[in-house]
C-alpha positions as MATLAB code, in Angstrom:
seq = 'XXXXXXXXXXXXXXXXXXXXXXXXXXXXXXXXXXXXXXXXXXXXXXXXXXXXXXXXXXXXXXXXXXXXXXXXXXXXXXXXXXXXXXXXXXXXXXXXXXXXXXXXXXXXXXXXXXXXXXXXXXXXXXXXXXXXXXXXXXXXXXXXXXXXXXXXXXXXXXXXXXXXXXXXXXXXXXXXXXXXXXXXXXXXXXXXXXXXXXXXXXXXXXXXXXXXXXXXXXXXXXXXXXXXXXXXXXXXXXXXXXXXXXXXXXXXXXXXXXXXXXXXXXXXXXXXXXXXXXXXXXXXXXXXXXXXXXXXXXXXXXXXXXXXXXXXXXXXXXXXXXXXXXXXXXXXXXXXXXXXXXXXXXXXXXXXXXXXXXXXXXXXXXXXXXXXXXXXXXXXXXXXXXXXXXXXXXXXXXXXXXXXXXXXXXXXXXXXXXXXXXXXXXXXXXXXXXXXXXXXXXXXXXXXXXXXXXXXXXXXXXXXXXXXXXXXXXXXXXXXXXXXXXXXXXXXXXXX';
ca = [
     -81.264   53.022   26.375;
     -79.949   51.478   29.152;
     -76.629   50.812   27.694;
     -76.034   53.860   26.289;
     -76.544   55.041   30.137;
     -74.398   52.346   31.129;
     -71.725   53.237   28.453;
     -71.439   56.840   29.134;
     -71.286   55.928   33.211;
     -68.035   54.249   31.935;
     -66.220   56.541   30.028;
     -67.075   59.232   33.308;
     -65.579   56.565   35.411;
     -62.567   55.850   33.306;
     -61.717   59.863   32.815;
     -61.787   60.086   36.277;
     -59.874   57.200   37.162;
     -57.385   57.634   34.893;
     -57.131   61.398   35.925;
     -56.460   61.155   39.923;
     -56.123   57.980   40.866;
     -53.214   57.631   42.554;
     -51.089   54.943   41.246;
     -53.030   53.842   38.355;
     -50.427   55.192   35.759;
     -47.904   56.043   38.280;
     -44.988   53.356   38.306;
     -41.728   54.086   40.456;
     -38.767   54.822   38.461;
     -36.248   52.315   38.439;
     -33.349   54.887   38.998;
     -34.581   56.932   41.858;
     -32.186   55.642   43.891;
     -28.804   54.228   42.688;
     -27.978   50.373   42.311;
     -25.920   50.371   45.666;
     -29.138   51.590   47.524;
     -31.036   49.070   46.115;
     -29.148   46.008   46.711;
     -27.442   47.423   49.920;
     -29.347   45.589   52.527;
     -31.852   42.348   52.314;
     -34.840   44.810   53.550;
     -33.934   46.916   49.650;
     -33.806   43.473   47.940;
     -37.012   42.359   49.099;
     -38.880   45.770   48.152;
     -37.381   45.164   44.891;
     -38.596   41.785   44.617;
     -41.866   43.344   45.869;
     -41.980   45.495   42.935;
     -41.178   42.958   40.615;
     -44.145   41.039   41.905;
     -46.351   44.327   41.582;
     -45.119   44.624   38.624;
     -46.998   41.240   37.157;
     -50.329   43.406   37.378;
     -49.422   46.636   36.593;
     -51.228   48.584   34.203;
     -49.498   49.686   31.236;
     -46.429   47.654   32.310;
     -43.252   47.112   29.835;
     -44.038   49.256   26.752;
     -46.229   52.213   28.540;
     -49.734   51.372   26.540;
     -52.346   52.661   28.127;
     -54.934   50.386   26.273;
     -57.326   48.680   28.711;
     -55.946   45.460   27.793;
     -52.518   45.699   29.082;
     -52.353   44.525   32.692;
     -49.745   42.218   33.043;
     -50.053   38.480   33.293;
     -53.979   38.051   33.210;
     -53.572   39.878   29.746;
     -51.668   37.516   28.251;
     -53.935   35.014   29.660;
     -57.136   35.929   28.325;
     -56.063   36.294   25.037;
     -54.882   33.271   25.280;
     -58.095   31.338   26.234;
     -59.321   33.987   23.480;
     -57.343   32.265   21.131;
     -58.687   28.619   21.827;
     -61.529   26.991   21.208;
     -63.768   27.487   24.532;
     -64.251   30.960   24.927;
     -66.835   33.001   23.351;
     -67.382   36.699   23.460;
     -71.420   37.291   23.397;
     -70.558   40.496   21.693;
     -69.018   43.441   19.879;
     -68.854   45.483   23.675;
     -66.219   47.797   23.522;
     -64.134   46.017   21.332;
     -61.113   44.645   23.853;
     -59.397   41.515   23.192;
     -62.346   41.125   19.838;
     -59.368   41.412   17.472;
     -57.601   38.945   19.849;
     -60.534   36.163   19.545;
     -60.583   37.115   15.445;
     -56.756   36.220   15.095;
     -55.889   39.484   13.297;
     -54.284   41.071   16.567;
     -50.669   39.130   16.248;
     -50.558   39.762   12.652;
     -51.037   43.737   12.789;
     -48.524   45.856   11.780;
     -46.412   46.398   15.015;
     -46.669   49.389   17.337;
     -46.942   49.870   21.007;
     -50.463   49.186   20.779;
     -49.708   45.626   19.473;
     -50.091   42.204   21.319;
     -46.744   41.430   20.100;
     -45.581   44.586   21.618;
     -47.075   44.575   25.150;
     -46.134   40.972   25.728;
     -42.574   41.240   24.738;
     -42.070   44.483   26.435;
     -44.191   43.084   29.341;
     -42.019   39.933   29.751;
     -38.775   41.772   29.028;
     -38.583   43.928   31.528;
     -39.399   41.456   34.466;
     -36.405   39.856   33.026;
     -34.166   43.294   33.482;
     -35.540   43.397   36.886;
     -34.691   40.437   37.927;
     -31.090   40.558   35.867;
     -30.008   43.751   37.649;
     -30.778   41.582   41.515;
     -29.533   38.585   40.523;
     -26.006   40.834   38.913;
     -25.526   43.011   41.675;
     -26.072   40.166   44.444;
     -23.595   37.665   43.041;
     -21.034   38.541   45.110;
     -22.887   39.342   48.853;
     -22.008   37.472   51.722;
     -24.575   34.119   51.541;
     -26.987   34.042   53.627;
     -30.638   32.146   53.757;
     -32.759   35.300   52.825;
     -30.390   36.003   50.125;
     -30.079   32.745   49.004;
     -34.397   33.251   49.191;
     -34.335   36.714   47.062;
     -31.965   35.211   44.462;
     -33.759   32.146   44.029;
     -37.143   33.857   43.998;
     -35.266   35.485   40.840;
     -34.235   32.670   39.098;
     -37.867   31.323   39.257;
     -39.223   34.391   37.827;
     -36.886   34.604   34.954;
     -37.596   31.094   34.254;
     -41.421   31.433   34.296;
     -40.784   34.748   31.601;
     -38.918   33.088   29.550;
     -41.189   29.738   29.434;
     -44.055   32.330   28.794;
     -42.329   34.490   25.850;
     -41.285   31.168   24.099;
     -44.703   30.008   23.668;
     -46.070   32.786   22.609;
     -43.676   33.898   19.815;
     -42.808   29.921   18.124;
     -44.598   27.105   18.495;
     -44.150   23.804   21.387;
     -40.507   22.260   21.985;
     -40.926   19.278   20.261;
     -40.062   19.221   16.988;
     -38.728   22.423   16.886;
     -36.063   22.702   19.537;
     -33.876   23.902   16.344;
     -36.095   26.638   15.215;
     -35.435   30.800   16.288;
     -36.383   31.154   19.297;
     -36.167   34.359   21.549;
     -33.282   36.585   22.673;
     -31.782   35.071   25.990;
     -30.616   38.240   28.197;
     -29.087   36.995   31.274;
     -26.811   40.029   32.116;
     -28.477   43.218   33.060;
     -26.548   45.371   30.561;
     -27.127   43.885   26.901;
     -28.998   45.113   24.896;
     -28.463   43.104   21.679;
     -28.871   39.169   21.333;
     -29.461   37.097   18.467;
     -32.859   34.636   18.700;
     -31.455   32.096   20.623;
     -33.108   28.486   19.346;
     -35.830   26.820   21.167;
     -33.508   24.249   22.512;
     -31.282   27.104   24.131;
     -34.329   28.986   25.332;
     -35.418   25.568   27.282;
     -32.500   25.188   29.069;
     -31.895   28.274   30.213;
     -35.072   27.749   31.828;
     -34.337   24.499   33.197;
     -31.024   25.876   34.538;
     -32.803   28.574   36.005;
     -35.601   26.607   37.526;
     -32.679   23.974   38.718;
     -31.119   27.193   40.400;
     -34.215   28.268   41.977;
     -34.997   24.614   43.775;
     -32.299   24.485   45.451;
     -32.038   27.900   46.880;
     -35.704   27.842   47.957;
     -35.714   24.372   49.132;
     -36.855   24.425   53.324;
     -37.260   28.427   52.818;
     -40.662   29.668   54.159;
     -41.708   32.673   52.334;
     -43.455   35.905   52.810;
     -46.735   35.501   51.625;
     -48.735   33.524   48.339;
     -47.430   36.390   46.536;
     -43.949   35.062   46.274;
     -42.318   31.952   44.620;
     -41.308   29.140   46.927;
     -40.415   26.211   46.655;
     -43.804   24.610   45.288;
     -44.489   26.862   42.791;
     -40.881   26.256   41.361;
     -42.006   22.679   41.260;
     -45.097   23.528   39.704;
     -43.578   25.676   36.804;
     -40.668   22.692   36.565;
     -43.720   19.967   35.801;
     -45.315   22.601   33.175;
     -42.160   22.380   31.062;
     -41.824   19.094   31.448;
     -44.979   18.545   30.021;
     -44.380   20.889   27.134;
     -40.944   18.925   26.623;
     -43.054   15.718   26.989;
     -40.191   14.624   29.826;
     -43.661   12.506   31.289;
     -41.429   10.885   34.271;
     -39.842   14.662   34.709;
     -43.793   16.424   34.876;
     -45.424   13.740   36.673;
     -42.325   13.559   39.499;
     -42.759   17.355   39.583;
     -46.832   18.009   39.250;
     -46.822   15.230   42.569;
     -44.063   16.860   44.510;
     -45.535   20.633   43.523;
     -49.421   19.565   45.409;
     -47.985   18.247   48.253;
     -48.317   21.485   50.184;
     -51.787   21.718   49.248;
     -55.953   21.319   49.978;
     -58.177   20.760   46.984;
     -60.851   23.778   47.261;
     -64.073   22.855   48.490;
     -67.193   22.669   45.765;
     -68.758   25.520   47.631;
     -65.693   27.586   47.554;
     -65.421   26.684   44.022;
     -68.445   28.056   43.256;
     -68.624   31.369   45.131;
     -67.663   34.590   44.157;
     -64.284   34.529   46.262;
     -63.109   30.836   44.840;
     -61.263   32.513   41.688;
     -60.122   35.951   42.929;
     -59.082   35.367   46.800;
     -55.214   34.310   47.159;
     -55.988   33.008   50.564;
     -57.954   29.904   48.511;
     -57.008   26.620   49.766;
     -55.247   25.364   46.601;
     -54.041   28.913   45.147;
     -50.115   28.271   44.567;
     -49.117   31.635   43.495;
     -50.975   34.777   42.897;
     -51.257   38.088   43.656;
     -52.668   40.138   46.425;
     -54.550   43.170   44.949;
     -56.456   45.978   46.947;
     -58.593   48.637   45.902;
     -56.039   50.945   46.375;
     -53.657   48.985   43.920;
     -56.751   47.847   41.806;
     -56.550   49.405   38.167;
     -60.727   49.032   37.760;
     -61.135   49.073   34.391;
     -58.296   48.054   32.927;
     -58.144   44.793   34.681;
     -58.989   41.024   34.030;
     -61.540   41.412   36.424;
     -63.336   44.194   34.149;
     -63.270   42.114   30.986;
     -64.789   39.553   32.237;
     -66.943   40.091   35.674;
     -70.734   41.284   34.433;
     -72.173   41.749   37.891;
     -70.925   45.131   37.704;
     -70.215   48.365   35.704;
     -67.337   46.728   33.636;
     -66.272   46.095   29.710;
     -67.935   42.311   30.477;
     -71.181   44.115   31.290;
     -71.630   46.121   28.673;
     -71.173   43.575   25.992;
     -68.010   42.217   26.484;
     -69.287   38.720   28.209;
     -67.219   35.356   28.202;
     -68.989   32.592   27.428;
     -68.224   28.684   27.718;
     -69.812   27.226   23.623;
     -72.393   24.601   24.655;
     -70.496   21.333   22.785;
     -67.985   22.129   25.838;
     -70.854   22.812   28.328;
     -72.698   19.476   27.684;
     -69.778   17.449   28.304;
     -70.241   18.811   32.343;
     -72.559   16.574   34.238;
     -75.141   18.038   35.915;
     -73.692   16.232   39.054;
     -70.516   17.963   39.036;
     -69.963   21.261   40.679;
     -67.897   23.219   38.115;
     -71.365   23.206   35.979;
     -72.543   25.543   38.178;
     -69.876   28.495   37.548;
     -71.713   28.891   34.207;
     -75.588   30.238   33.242;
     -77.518   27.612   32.771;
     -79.254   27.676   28.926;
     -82.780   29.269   29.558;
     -81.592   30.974   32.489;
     -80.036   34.160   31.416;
     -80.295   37.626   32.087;
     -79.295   40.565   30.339;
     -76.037   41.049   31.996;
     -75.406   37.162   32.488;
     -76.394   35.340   29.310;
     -77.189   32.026   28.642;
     -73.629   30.181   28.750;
     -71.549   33.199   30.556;
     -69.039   32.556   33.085;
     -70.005   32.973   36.779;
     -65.766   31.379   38.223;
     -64.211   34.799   37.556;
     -66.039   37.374   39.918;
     -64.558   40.322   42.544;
     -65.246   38.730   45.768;
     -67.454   42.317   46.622;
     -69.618   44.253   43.976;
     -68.906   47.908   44.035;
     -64.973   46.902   44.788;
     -62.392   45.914   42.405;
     -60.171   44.568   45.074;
     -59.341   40.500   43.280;
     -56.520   39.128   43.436;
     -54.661   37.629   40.553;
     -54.478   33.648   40.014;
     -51.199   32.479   38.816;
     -50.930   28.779   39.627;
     -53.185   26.241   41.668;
     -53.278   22.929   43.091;
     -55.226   21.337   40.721;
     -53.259   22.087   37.614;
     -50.537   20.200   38.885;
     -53.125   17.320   39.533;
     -53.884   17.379   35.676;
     -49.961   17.574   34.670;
     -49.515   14.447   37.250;
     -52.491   12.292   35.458;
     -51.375   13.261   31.899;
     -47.716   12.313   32.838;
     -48.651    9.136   34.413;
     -51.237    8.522   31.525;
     -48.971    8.974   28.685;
     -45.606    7.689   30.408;
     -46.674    3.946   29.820;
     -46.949    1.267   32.574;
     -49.167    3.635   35.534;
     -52.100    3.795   33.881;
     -53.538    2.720   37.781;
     -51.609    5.840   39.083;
     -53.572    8.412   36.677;
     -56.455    7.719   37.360;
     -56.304    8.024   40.842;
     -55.238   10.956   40.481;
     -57.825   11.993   38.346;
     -60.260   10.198   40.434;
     -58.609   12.407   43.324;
     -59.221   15.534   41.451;
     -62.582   14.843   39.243;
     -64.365   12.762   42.316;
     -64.559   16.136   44.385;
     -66.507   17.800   41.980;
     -68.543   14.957   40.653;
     -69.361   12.252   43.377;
     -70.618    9.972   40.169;
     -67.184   10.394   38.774;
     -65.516    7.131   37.935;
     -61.573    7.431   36.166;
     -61.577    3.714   36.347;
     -63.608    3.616   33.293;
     -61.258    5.233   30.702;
     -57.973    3.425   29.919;
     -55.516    3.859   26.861;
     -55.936    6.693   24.757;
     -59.592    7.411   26.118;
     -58.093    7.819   29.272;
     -55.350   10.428   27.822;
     -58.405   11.815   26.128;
     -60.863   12.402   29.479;
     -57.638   13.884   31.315;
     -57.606   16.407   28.184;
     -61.379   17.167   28.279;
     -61.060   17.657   32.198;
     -58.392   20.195   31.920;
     -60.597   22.094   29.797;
     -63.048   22.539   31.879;
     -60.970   22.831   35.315;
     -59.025   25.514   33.950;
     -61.435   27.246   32.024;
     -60.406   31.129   31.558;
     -57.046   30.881   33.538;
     -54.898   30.825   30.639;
     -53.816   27.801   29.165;
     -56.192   26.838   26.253;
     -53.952   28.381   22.952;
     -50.487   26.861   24.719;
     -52.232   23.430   24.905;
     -53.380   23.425   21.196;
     -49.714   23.738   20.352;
     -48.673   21.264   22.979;
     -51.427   18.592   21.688;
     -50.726   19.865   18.373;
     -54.392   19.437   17.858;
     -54.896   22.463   15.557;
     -57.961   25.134   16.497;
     -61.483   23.533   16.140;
     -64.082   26.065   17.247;
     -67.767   24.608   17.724;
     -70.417   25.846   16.006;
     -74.541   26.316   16.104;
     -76.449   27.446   18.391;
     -75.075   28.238   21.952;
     -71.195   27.491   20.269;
     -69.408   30.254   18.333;
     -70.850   32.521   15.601;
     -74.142   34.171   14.962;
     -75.451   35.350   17.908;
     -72.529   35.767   19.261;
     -69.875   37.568   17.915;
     -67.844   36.474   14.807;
     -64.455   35.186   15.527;
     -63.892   35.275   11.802;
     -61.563   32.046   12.345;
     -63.170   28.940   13.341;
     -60.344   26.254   12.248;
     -56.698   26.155   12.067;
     -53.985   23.282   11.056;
     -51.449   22.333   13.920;
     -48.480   24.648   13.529;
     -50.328   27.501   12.258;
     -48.159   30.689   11.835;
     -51.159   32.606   13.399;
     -50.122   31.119   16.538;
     -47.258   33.097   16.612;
     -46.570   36.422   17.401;
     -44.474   38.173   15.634;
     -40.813   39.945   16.937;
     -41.951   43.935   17.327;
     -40.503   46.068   14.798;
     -38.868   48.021   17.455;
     -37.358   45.435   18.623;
     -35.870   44.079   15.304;
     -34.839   47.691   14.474;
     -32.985   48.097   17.705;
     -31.461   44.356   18.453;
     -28.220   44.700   16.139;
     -28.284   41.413   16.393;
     -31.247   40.640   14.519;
     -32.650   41.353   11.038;
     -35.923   41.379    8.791;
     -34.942   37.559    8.734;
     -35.656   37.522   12.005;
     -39.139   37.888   12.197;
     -41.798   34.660   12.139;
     -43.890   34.039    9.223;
];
């Protein structure tokens, strides 16, 4: 009874919010004013960039979807982590991201309502955005916030592009020959061919390049846009794709300098994952409740202390095999329910990291990139690089040893140590978005855990519990739209 109550208190909420709040569907048009107006002055190119940034968390961004699953980059990050091996939805809820966690979503037929659709459209037109500034800046006198704006560009091209080419084929190496996706540098295009894999790479790594060396010794607004750091940070990411170790590990070390570790009892509060002003956050955004889209937010799917789509059903859970690997000295144990110790809105195994700081306000921010990450890509590098095995694991030690005073990276060497850096990004990063990119990175294939407290029976069904490295359902496929507009495509085009 209750959650019929509960469900019909939702659907109130949404009519209403979707009704009058203002700014919730409303986006400003990109021609209300004309291109000279908006690249007249610095103060114009900055709201742009502002926009651009807003833009990241938008709801019903890119293709105009109004599904409650189509919010910008914490989308695509949740399904994602839906698409690995540690996340488990308790159960049927209201049915976002289910088809996600099932692998059937990327191989529906394509529409608007589509994964395939929302991410491409979603990534797309950042790129356009950030086309048009970079175009109609090219030839303004130089000057240091300029050379700022345009570099802040650069980065978030590069960081668009890096996400859209692991989502639709699979990691660099070994296929840095295969179809990629369409590089559109120039604001005007509108057909490409699918540049290969190789191409798509170094356009980032031009871009990134770019990007360094305009924002090198800049300070920057606020956590909300790039700097110099987080170009660093997203420079040691495709490194570590590429499997450039000296490249990711050179990066990762440079990208933390800036940089406090957050305390354990930050870590595990309700601000630690959803307050930009966090010690470590690297990028993010700053969200208020007047810019908060409620329900159709990351928060909603997967905060339970409060009328959400996570409350009434819709939980994210951590499967036990992954659980029991946590020691029960180390903090990050603690950001999960406890077996035995569950409640009807927080069951046995369900995330507690990803809460609104407040109940009763949706005002989170967004996490894009933190500290820590880039002490994982460091100890991987270092780990797999040959000849500083010493240097990984203090740097794991550095990282692990916060949250688990018992911790001791001394004691895994060769591959176990390669290994143990694995298992603790798994846990560190748990529900930020990384778990189905590093499956095709590892090229470790999907293993889900079963039995009780993993995946299955109780919980709900993700239909798919293994899959081979390379699987074709890690692919999304090109939207039809897409294919049938892009004269430089065809049929051919599309991934298996």
């Amino acid at each position: 009874m209750k959650n019929k109550s509960l469900s019909l208190l939702l659907v109130a909420a949404i009519a209403t919010t979707v009704g009058c709040k203002k700014g919730y569907l409303d986006t400003a048009p990109s021609n209300a004013i004309s291109l000279e107006q908006a690249y007249a002055t610095i103060a114009a190119i900055n709201s742009g960039l502002t926009a651009t940034y807003n833009s990241t968390f938008d709801f019903a961004v890119g293709n105009g979807n109004t599904g409650h699953d189509n919010y910008g980059q914490k989308s695509c990050d949740l399904a994602n982590d839906l698409m690995g091996q540690d996340m488990i939805v308790h159960s049927q809820g209201y049915g976002w991201y289910n088809r996600d966690y099932q692998y059937v979503e990327w191989t529906l037929p394509n529409g608007t309502g589509t994964r395939s659709d929302k991410v491409w459209s979603f990534y797309y037109n950042v790129i356009r955005q950030v086309n048009l500034l970079l175009d109609n800046t090219k030839n303004q006198a130089v000057t240091p916030d300029l050379e700022s704006a345009r570099g802040q560009a650069y980065g978030i091209r590069a960081w668009a592009y890096f996400n859209l080419i692991n989502n639709f084929q699979q990691t660099y190496k070994g296929n840095e020959t295969a179809k990629g996706v369409p590089l559109f540098i120039e604001p005007n295009a509108t057909s490409k061919p699918r540049g290969t894999v190789q191409q798509v790479y170094d356009q980032i790594i031009a871009d990134l390049t770019q990007a360094e060396t305009l924002l090198n010794g800049k300070p920057r607004a606020s956590k909300m846009n790039m700097d110099v750091s987080v170009i660093r940070g997203l420079r040691a990411r495709v490194a570590l794709v590429q499997e450039d170790w000296t490249a990711a590990a050179n990066y990762a070390n440079l990208a933390k300098q800036p940089y406090t570790l957050m305390s354990n009892a930050v870590y595990t509060s309700r601000t630690g994952f959803s307050t930009i002003g966090t010690s470590e956050w690297m990028w993010g955004t700053l969200i208020t409740a007047a810019q908060a889209t409620i329900y159709a937010s990351f928060f909603s799917h997967m905060d339970p202390s409060q009328l959400s789509y996570a409350q009434l059903g819709g939980q994210k859970k951590i499967p036990k095999a992954l659980y029991d690997l946590i020691p029960a000295s180390d903090a990050r144990k603690q950001v999960f329910t406890a077996p035995g110790t569950g409640t009807a809105n927080f069951p046995d195994y369900c995330q507690k990291k990803h809460l609104v700081p407040t109940i009763g306000s949706w005002a989170a921010d967004y996490l894009y990139m933190r500290a820590s990450e880039m002490y994982l890509i460091e100890a991987e590098a270092l780990a797999r690089k040959g000849g500083a095995e010493a240097q990984a694991q203090a740097v794991l030690q550095a990282m692990v040893g916060l949250r688990n005073p018992t911790y001791n990276a001394a004691a895994f060497t060769g591959t176990a140590l390669i290994n143990e850096i694995l298992l603790q990004r798994r846990i560190e990063l748990w529900g930020e978005g990384f778990s189905l990119f590093d499956i095709k990175r590892t090229h470790s294939g999907l293993n889900r855990a079963t039995g009780a407290g993993n995946h299955g029976a109780p919980n709900f069904n993700p239909i798919v519990y293994t899959q081979p490295d390379a699987s074709p359902l890690f692919l999304m496929r090109i939207p039809q739209r897409e294919l049938d507009n892009n004269t430089a495509m065809t049929a051919a085009d599309q991934n298996p």
